[in-house]
C-alpha positions in Angstrom: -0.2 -44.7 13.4 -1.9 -42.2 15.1 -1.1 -38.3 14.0 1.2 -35.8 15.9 -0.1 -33.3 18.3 1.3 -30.9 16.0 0.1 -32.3 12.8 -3.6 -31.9 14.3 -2.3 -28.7 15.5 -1.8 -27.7 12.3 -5.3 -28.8 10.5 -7.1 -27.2 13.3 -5.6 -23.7 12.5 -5.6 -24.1 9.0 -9.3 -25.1 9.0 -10.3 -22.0 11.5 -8.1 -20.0 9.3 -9.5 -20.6 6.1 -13.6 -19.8 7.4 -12.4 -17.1 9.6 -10.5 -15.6 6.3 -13.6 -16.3 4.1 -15.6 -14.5 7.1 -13.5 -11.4 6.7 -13.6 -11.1 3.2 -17.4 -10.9 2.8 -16.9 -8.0 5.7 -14.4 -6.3 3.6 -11.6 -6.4 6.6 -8.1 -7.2 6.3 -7.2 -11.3 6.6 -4.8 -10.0 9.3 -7.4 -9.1 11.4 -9.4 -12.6 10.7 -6.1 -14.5 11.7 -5.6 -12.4 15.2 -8.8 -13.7 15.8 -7.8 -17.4 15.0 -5.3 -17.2 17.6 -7.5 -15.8 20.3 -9.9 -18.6 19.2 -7.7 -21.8 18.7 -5.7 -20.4 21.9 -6.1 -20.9 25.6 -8.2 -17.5 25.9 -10.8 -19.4 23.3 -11.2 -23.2 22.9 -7.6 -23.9 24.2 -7.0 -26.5 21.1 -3.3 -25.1 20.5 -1.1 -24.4 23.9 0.4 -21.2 23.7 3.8 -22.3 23.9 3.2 -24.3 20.6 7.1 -24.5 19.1 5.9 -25.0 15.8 3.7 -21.8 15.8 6.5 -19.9 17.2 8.8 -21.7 14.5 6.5 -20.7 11.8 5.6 -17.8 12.4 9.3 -16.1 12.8 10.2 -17.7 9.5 7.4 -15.8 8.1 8.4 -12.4 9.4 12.2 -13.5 8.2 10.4 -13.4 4.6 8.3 -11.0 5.1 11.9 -8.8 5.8 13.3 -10.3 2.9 10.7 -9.2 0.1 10.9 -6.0 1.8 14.2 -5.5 1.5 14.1 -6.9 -1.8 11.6 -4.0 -2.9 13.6 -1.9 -1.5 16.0 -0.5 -4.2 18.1 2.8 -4.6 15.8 3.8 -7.3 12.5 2.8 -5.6 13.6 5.9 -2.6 14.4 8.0 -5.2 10.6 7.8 -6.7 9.8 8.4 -3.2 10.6 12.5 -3.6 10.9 15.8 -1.2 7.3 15.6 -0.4 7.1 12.2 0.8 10.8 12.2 2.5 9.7 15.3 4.7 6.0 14.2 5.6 7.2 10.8 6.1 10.1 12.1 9.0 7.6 14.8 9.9 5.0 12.2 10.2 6.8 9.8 12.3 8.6 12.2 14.5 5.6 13.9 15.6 3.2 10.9 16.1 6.0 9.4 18.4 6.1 12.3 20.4 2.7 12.8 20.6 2.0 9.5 21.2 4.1 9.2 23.7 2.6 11.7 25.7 -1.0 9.6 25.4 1.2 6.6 26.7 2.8 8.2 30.0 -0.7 9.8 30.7 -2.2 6.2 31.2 0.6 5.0 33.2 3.5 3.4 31.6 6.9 3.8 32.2 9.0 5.7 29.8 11.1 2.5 28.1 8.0 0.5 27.5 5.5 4.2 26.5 8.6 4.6 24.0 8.3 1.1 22.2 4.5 1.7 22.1 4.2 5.4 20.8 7.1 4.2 18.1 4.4 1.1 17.1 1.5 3.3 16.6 4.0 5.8 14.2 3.7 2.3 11.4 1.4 2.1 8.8 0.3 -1.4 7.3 1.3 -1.2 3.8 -0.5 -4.4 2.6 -3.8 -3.2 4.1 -2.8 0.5 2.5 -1.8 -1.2 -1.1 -4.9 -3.6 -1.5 -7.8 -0.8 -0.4 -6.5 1.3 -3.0 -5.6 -0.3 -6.3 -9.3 -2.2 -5.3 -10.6 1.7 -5.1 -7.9 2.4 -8.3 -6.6 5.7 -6.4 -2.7 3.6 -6.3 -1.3 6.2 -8.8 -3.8 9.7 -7.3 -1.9 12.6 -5.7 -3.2 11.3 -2.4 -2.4 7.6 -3.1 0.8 8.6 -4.1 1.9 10.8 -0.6 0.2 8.3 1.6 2.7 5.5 -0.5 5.8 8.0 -0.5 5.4 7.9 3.3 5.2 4.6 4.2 8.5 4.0 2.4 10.0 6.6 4.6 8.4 4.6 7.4 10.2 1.7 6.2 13.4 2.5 6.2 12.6 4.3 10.1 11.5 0.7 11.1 14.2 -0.9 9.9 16.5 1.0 11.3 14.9 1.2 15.1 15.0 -2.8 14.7 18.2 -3.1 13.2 19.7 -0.8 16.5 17.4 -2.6 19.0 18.4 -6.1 17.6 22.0 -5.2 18.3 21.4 -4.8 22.2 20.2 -8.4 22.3 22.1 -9.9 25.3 23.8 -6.9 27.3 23.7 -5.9 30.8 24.5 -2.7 31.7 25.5 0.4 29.9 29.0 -0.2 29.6 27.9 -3.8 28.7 25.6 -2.5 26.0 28.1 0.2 24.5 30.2 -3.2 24.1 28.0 -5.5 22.9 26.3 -3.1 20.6 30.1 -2.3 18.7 30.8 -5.7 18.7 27.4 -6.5 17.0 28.4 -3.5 14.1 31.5 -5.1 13.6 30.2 -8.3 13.1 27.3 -7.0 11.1 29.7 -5.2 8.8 32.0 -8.5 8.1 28.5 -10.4 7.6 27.6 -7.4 5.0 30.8 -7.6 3.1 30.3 -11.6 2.7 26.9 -10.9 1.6 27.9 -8.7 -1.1 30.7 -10.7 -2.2 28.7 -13.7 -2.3 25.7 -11.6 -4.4 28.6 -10.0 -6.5 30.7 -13.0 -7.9 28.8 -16.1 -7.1 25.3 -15.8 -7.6 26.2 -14.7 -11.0 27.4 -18.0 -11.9 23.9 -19.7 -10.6 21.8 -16.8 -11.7 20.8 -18.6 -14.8 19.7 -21.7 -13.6 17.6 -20.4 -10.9 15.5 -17.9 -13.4 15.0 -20.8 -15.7 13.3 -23.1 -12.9 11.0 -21.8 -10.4 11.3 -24.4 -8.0 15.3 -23.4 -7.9 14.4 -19.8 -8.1 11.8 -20.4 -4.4 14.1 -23.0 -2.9 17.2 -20.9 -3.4 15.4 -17.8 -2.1 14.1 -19.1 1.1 17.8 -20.9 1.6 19.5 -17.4 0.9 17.0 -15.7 3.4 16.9 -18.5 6.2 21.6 -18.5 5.7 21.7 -14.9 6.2 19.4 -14.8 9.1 21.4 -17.6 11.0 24.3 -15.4 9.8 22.8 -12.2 11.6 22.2 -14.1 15.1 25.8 -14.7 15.3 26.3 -11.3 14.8 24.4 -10.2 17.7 21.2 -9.1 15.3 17.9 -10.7 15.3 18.2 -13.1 12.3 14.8 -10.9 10.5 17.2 -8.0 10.2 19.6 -11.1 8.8 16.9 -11.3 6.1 16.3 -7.9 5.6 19.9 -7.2 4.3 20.0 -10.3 2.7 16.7 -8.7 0.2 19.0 -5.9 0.1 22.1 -7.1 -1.1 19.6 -8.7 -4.4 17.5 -5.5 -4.7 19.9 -4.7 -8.0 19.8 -8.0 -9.1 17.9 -8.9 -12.7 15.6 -11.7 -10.8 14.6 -9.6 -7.8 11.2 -8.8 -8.7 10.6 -13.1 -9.9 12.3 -13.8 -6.8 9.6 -11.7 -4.8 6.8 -12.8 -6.6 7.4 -16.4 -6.0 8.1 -16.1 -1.8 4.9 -13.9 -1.9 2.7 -16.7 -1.4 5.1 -18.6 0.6 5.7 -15.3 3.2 1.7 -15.2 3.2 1.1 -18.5 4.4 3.6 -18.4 7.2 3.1 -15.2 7.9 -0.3 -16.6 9.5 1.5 -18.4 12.1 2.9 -15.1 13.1 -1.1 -13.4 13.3 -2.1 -16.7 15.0 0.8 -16.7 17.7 -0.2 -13.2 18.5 -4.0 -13.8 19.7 -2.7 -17.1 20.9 -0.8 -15.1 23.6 -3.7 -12.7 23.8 -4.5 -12.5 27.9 -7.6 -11.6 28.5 -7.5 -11.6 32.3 -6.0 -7.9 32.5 -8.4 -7.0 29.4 -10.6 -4.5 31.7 -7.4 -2.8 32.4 -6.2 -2.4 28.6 -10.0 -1.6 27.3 -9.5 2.0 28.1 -5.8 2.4 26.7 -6.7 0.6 23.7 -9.7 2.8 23.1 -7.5 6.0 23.6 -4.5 4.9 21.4 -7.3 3.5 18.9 -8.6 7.1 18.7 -5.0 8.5 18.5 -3.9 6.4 15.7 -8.0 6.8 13.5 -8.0 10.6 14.2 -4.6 11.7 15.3 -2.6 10.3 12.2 -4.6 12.0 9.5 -4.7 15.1 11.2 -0.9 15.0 11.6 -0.7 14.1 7.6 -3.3 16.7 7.1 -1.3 19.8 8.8 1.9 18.7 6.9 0.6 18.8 3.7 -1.1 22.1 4.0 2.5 23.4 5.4 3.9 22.5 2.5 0.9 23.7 0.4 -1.3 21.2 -0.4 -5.1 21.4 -0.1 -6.7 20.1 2.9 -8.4 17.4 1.0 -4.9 15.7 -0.1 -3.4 15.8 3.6 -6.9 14.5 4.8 -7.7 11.5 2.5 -3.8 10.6 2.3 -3.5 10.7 6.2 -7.2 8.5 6.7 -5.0 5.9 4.4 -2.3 6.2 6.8 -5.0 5.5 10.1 -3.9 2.2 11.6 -0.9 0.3 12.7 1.7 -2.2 10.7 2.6 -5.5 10.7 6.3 -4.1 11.7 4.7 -2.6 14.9 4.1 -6.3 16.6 7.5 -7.2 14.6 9.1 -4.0 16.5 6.7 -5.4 20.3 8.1 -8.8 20.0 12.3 -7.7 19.9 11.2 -5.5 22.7 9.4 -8.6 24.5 12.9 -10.5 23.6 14.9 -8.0 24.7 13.5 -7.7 28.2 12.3 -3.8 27.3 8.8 -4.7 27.1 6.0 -7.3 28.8 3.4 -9.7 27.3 0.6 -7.4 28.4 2.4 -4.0 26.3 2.2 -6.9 23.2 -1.3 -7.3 23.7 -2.0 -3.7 24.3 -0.6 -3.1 21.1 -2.3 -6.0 19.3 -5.5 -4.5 20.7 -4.8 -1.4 18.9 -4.0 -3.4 15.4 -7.8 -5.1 15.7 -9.4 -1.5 16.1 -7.6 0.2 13.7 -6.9 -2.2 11.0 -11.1 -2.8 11.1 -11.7 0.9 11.1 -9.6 2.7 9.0 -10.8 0.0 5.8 -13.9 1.6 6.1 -12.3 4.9 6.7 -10.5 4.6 3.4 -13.3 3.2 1.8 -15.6 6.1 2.6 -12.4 9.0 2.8 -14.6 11.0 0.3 -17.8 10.7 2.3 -16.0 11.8 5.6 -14.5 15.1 3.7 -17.7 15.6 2.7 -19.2 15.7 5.8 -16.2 18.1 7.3 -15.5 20.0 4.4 -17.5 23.1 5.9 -14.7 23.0 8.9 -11.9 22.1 6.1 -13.0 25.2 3.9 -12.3 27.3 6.9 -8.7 26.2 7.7 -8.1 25.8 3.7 -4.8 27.9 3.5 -5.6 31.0 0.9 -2.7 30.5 -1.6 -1.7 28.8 -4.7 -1.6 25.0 -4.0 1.0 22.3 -4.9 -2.1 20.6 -7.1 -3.0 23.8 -9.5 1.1 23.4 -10.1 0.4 20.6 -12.5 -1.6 22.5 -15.0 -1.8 23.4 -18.9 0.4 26.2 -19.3 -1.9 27.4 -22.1 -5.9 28.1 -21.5 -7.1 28.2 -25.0 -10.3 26.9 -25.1 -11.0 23.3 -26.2 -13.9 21.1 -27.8 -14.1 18.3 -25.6 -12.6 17.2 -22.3 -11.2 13.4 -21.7 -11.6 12.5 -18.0 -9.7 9.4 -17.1 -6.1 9.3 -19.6 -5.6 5.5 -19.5 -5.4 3.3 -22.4 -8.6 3.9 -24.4 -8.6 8.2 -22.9 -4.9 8.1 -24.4 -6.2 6.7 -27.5 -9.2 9.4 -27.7 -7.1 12.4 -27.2 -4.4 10.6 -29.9 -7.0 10.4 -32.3 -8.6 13.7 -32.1 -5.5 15.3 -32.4 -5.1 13.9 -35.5 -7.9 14.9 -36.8 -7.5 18.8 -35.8 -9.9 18.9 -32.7 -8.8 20.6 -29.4 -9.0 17.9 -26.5 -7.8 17.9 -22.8 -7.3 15.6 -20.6 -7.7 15.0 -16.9 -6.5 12.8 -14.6 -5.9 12.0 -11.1 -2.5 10.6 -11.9 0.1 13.6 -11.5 2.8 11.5 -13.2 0.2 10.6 -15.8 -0.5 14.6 -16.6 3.3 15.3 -16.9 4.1 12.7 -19.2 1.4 13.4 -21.4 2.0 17.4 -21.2 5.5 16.3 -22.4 4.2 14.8 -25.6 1.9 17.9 -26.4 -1.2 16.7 -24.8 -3.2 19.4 -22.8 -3.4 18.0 -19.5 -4.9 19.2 -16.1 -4.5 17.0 -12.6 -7.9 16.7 -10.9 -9.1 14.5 -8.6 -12.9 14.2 -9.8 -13.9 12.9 -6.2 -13.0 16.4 -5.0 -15.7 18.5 -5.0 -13.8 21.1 -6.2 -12.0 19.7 -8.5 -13.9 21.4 -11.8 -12.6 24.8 -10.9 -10.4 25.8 -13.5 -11.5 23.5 -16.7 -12.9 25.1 -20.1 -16.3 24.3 -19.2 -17.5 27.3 -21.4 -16.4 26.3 -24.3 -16.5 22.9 -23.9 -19.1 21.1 -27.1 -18.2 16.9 -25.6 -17.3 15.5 -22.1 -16.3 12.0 -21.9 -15.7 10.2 -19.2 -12.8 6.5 -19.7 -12.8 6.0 -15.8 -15.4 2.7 -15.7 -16.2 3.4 -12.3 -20.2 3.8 -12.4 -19.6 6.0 -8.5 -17.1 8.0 -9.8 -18.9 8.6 -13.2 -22.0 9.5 -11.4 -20.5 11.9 -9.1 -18.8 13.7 -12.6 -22.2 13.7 -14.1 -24.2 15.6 -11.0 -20.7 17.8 -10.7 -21.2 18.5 -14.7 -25.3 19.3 -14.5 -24.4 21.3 -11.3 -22.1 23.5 -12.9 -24.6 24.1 -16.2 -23.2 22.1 -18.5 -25.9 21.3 -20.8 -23.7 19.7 -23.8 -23.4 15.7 -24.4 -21.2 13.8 -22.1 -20.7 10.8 -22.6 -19.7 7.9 -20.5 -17.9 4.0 -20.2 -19.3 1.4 -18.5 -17.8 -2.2 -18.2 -21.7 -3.8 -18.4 -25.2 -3.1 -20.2 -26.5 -3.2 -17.2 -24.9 0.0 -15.6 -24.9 1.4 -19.0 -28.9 1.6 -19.2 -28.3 3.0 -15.2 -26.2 5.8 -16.3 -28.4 6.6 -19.0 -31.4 6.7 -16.7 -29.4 9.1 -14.9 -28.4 11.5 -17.8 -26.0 10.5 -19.8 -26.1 11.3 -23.3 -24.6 7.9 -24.4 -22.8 5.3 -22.6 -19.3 3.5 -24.7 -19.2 0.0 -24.1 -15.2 -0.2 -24.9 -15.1 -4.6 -24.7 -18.5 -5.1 -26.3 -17.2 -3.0 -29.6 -13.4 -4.3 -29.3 -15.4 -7.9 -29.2 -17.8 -6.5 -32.7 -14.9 -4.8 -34.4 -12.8 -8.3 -33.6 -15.3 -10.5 -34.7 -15.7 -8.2 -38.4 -11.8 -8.7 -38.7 -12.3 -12.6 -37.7 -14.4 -12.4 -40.7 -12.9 -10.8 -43.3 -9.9 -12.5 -43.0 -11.5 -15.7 -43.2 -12.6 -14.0 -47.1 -8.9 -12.7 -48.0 -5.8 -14.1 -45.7 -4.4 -11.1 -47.0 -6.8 -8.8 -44.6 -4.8 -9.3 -41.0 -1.5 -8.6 -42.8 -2.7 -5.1 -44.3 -4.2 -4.2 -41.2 -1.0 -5.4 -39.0 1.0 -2.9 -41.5 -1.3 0.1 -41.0 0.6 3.2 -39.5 -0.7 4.3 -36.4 -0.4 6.9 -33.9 3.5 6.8 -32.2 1.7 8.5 -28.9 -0.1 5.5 -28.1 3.8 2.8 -27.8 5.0 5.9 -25.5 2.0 6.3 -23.4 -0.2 3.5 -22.9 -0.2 1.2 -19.8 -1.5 -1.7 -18.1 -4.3 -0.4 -16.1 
C-alpha cells in the first residue's frame, strides 16, 4: 500500500528540517529561523512539495502553540512575578508602551492603516525569550545585572501578551460594535465559568490522580497534553481562541507540586510541534508583493535592532543605572517573539489583519532573530566601540550598581572574582584561616547573599571596562580568578596589568591547553579545579583501598557550614 500524501508530507519536512537545523547550528542562529526557512523552501514559494493549505501542518502547528501557552503558563507562578521586582515591572510597561507607540508611528509612515499598523507596532514590542534564555546561559550572563533586567522584562512582556490575546481572542465572531460589546461579555462570562471548573477540577480532583501521574512519566505527558488539548476545546466554546484555553489551563497547575516535571516532559513534545507552526509560516510566505515589503521590513528591522536597546537604555539610566546595563540588557531584548506571529495569526483569524501584514512581520522575525544573536554575542564589543558617545550621556550620579557594595573598605589580601562553587569554597577557607578575602561577582543576588553571611562582596561586571573602579587594588597581595571562561579571564588579566597590578593572579582553566595559553599571556599560575579533584580522588581511592576505615573518617570530617548555605549548581 502506497503512503499518504501527508505521510510523505511529513518525511519531507522532517528531513529538510533536520539539515536546515544542523545548518543553523554551525551558524550559531536560532532553529526558529532554520524552520521559517523550511517553510519557504518545502512551500509553494520554493519547491512546492507541501501545498499551503496542508491541514495537517495547520493541525500541528496550532497544537504546538497550545503547548507552547501551556508551559508558559505553567512557569508562570505568583512567586516567579514577584522575583521579577520594581525595576523590571517599570522598564518592562515602559518598554512596551513606548516601543508601541513609537512603532506605530514607523508603521503609519509606510502606509498602513491604523487597525492593522496597531497589531504590527504591538508585534515588534515582543521579545523571544527562548532565543534570549539559550544566548545567555551559553555566554553564562543568565544570573548578571543585565541578564537579569533584560529577563525581568520579558516576564512583564508576558503577561502584556497574554493579556492583548486573551481580549482579542474574545472578539472572535462579532459584527459591529454593539455586536462586539455583546459578544465580548458573553465570552468573560463564559471564560469565568470555564475558570471556576478549571480550578475546581485542579483543586479536588487532580489531587486524587496526582500520585500516579508523578510516578509514571508516560501518565505524567499523556495527562498533560489531554489537560492542555480539554481546556483549549473548553475556551473555543467560550468565545476564546483555545491557546488562551491552554494558557489558563498552565495556570491553574502553576502551584501544583508536579508543575515544573510536568513542563519538563511537554518541553520536547511543544518543540517538535512547535516546528509545524515555523514551517506553516514560510509556507504562506508570498513572495510576489516581496519588492513591496523589502523596504518596511528593512525599516522595522532597524527599529526593533536599534530602537529597542535604545529604549531599554534611556529607562535604565532614568532610573539610574549605568549606560552599559540599559545598553547590553536592551541589545538582548533586539528582535521579535514567537508570541508576535501567535499575536499576527488571531489578528489574521479575526479579520483585523491580511496574509501580507503576517509576512511583513515574519520578515521582521528572520532579520532580527539572525541579527540580534550576533548582537548579543558581541554586546561587549559594540559598547566598546560606542562607549566614547556612552561616556558623554553617562548620567553624573551614584548608580543603582555601586548600591550593591561592601559597606566596609578595609583593605584585603586577595580578591576572588567569580563566587560560584569552588570561589565560595576559596573565600570559606581563607576565612578560616584569618586572611582578608573579597569577592566579586556579576550576580547581584549572588553578592547579597553572600554579604549576608559575612562575606565581603562587591557586584562587578568584569566585561565592563569600568568595572575595577572601586576594588582594593592597593593593597591587594593575590587575584584569583574561578570564572573558567579563558575571554573573560583574558580581558581581567589586561584590565589587572593595565591598572599596575604587578602582584600574582592566578587563574582557572577547564583544559591544559588554555592553561599553557593563559600562562603565555601572564598569568602567574593557572588552577586546574577537575584535574586536582580527579588527583586528590584518586589518593582517596587509594588509601581506602589500605584501611576501609579512611572514607568513613573523612565523611565525618567537620567542614565549613558556608559552603550547605551557599553553593550552587553552576
Amino acid at each position: 500500500m502506497a503512503p499518504s500524501a501527508e505521510f510523505v508530507d511529513l518525511i519531507q519536512i522532517l528531513g529538510v528540517a533536520t539539515l536546515a537545523a544542523v545548518a543553523a547550528t554551525m551558524l550559531r542562529q536560532p532553529i526558529v529561523v532554520a524552520f521559517i526557512f523550511v517553510g519557504v523552501f518545502v512551500g509553494p514559494a520554493g519547491i512546492d512539495l507541501v501545498p499551503a493549505d496542508s491541514e495537517f501542518v495547520d493541525l500541528f502547528g496550532r497544537v504546538g502553540i497550545a503547548l507552547l501557552l501551556f508551559v508558559v503558563g505553567l512557569k508562570l507562578d505568583p512567586a516567579l512575578i514577584r522575583t521579577a521586582g520594581f525595576v523590571a515591572v517599570i522598564s518592562g510597561l515602559g518598554q512596551v508602551i513606548i516601543t508601541t507607540i513609537v512603532g506605530l508611528l514607523i508603521t503609519l509612515a509606510f502606509g498602513l492603516d491604523f487597525l492593522t499598523a496597531f497589531y504590527i507596532s504591538l508585534a515588534l514590542t515582543f521579545s523571544s525569550t527562548v532565543i534570549i534564555v539559550k544566548v545567555l546561559s551559553d555566554r553564562r550572563e543568565i544570573d548578571s545585572l543585565h541578564g537579569r533586567i533584560a529577563l525581568g522584562i520579558l516576564i512583564v512582556q508576558d503577561i502584556v501578551v497574554i493579556v492583548a490575546l486573551t481580549l482579542l481572542s474574545g472578539l472572535q465572531g462579532a459584527e459591529g460594535a454593539g455586536a462586539t460589546l455583546e459578544q465580548l461579555g458573553l465570552s468573560l462570562l463564559r471564560g469565568a465559568a470555564l475558570v471556576a471548573l478549571m480550578i475546581i477540577v485542579a483543586r479536588f480532583l487532580f489531587p486524587l490522580i496526582e500520585p500516579r501521574m508523578i510516578t509514571t512519566p508516560e501518565v505524567l505527558v499523556l495527562g498533560g497534553i489531554a489537560w492542555a488539548v480539554l481546556m483549549a476545546a473548553g475556551a473555543t466554546w467560550a468565545g476564546f481562541s483555545p491557546e488562551m484555553g491552554a494558557f489558563v489551563a498552565g495556570i491553574v497547575l502553576a502551584t501544583k507540586r508536579p508543575r515544573q516535571l510536568v513542563a519538563a516532559r511537554l518541553t520536547t513534545v511543544r518543540d517538535f510541534l512547535l516546528l509545524f507552526f515555523f514551517v506553516s509560516l514560510g509556507v504562506h510566505l508570498e513572495f510576489s508583493d516581496l519588492q513591496a515589503q523589502l523596504l518596511p521590513a528593512i525599516g522595522l528591522s532597524l527599529f526593533v535592532l536599534v530602537g529597542n536597546p535604545l529604549i531599554v537604555m534611556g529607562i535604565a539610566l532614568a532610573m539610574g543605572f549605568r549606560a552599559r546595563t540599559g545598553l547590553v540588557a536592551g541589545m538582548a531584548l533586539a528582535q521579535i517573539s514567537e508570541f508576535s506571529f501567535i499575536l499576527m495569526a488571531l489578528g489574521l483569524d479575526l479579520g483585523h489583519v491580511d496574509q501580507s501584514s503576517l509576512a511583513l512581520v515574519t520578515l521582521v522575525g528572520l532579520i532580527t532573530f539572525a541579527a540580534s544573536t550576533y548582537m548579543i554575542t558581541y554586546a561587549n564589543q559594540i559598547y566598546r566601540f560606542l562607549q566614547p558617545v556612552m561616556n558623554r550621556i553617562e548620567r553624573p550620579v551614584a548608580h543603582r550598581e555601586d548600591e550593591i557594595l561592601d559597606e566596609a573598605d578595609q583593605p584585603v589580601e586577595v580578591l576572588v572574582f567569580g563566587t560560584g562553587r569552588l570561589g565560595t569554597v576559596i573565600l570559606s577557607r581563607l576565612r578560616e584561616i584569618g586572611v582578608e578575602a573579597m569577592g566579586v561577582d556579576f550576580d547581584p543576588v549572588a553578592v547579597r547573599r553572600l554579604q549576608e553571611l559575612g562575606f565581603h562582596m562587591r557586584f562587578a561586571d568584569v566585561e565592563a571596562p569600568e568595572f575595577l573602579q572601586g576594588l582594593p587594588l592597593a593593597s591587594a597581595r593575590i587575584a584569583v580568578s574561578t570564572i573558567r571562561s579563558p575571554d573573560i579571564e583574558v580581558a581581567l588579566l589586561e584590565a589587572l596589568r593595565e591598572n599596575s597590578f604587578n602582584r600574582p593572579v592566578l587563574l582557572t582553566s577547564q583544559s591544559t591547553a588554555t592553561a599553557h595559553r593563559l600562562e603565555d599571556l601572564g598569568a602567574t599560575l593557572v588552577l586546574l579545579p577537575y584535574e586536582a579533584a580527579g588527583e586528590r580522588a584518586s589518593e582517596m581511592i587509594e588509601e581506602a583501598l589500605r584501611d576501609p576505615s579512611f572514607l568513613g573518617r573523612v565523611r565525618s570530617s567537620p567542614r565549613a557550614p558556608v559552603e550547605d548555605e551557599t553553593l550552587e549548581e553552576e
